[in-house]
N, C-alpha and C positions, 0 to 999 in steps of 0.2 A: 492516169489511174492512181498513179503514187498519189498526185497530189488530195486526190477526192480519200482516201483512206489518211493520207496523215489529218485533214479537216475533219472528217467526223471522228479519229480520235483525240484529236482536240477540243472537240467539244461532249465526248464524252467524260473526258478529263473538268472541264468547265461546270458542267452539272455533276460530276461525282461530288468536288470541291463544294457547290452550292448546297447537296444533298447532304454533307458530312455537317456543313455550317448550321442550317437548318433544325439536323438534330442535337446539336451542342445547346441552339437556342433553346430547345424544346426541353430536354435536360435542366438546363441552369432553370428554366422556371418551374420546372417542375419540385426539383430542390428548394426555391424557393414557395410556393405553393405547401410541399410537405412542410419547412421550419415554419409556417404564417399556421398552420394546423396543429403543429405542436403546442406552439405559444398557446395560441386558443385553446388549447384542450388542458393546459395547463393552469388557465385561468380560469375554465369553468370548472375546474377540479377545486379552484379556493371559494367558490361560490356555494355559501352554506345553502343548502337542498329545503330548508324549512322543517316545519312537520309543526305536528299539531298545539306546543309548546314554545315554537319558535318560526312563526311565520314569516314569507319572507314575500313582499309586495313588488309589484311589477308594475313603473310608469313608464308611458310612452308619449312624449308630446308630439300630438298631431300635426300643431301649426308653430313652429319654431319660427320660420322665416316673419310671420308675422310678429311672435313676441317680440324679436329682434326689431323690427321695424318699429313697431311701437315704443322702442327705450331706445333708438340709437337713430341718429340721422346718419351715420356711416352704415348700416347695416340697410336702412333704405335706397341707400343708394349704392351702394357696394354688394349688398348679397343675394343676388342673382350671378355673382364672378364668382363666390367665393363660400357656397353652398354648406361647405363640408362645416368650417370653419363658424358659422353662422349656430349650425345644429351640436357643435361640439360648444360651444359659449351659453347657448342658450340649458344645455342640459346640467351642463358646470352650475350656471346662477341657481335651477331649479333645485339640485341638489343643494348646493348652502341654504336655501331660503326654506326650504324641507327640511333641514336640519335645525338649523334654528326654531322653525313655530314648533315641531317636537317638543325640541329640548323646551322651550317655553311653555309646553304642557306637561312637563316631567319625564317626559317619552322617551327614554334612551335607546337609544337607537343608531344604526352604524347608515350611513347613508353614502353613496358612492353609484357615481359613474363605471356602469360593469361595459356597455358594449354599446356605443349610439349609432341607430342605424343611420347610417350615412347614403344619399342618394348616389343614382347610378351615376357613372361617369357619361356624358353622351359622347355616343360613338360615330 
C-alpha cells in the first residue's frame, strides 16, 4: 500500500512540475507577444494618417516570388526555402525604384517599407 501512495505522489509531483513548466512557457510568450504589440503600435503611431492635403498610398505586391524569379536565378531557385526573405527584397527594390521615378517627376515624397506581409510559416 505504501508503495502504491508514494507512486502516485510521485507522479503527482511529475505533472505539478510539467504543469508549473508549461505555464512559465506560456508566460515568456506571452511577454513576448505583448513587447512584438508594443513595438507595432509604436510604429503605426509614426505612420502619418494622411488626409486630404497629405495623402498617404498603400502598395501591396501580389506576386513577389515571381518578380524575384524574374531578376534572380538565386531567387528561382532558392525562394520557395526562403519565402520571407524573397518578399522582404523584393518590397526593399520596389520602394527605391518608387522613389526614384517620383523623384524623377519632381514628387517628393518619403517612401518606405512600413510592414510587408510575410506568409504563414507552415505548420
Amino acid at each position: 500500500m505504501e508503495i502504491v501512495v508514494l507512486v502516485v505522489l510521485v507522479l503527482e509531483l511529475v505533472v505539478g512540475v510539467l504543469l508549473v513548466m508549461s505555464v512559465r512557457r506560456v508566460r515568456a510568450r506571452m511577454r513576448a507577444v505583448e513587447a512584438a504589440q508594443q513595438e507595432l503600435e509604436a510604429e503605426l503611431a509614426g505612420i502619418p494618417s494622411g488626409g486630404a492635403l497629405n495623402p498617404l498610398l498603400s502598395v501591396e505586391i501580389l506576386n513577389a516570388a515571381e518578380l524575384a524569379a524574374r531578376e534572380s536565378w538565386a531567387a528561382r531557385r532558392f525562394g520557395a526555402l526562403v519565402p520571407r526573405l524573397v518578399v522582404r527584397e523584393v518590397a526593399a527594390r520596389a520602394a527605391t525604384q518608387m522613389s526614384r521615378q517620383l523623384g524623377a517627376q519632381g514628387v517628393e515624397a518619403e517612401v518606405k517599407v512600413v510592414a510587408p506581409v510575410l506568409p504563414a510559416k507552415p505548420q
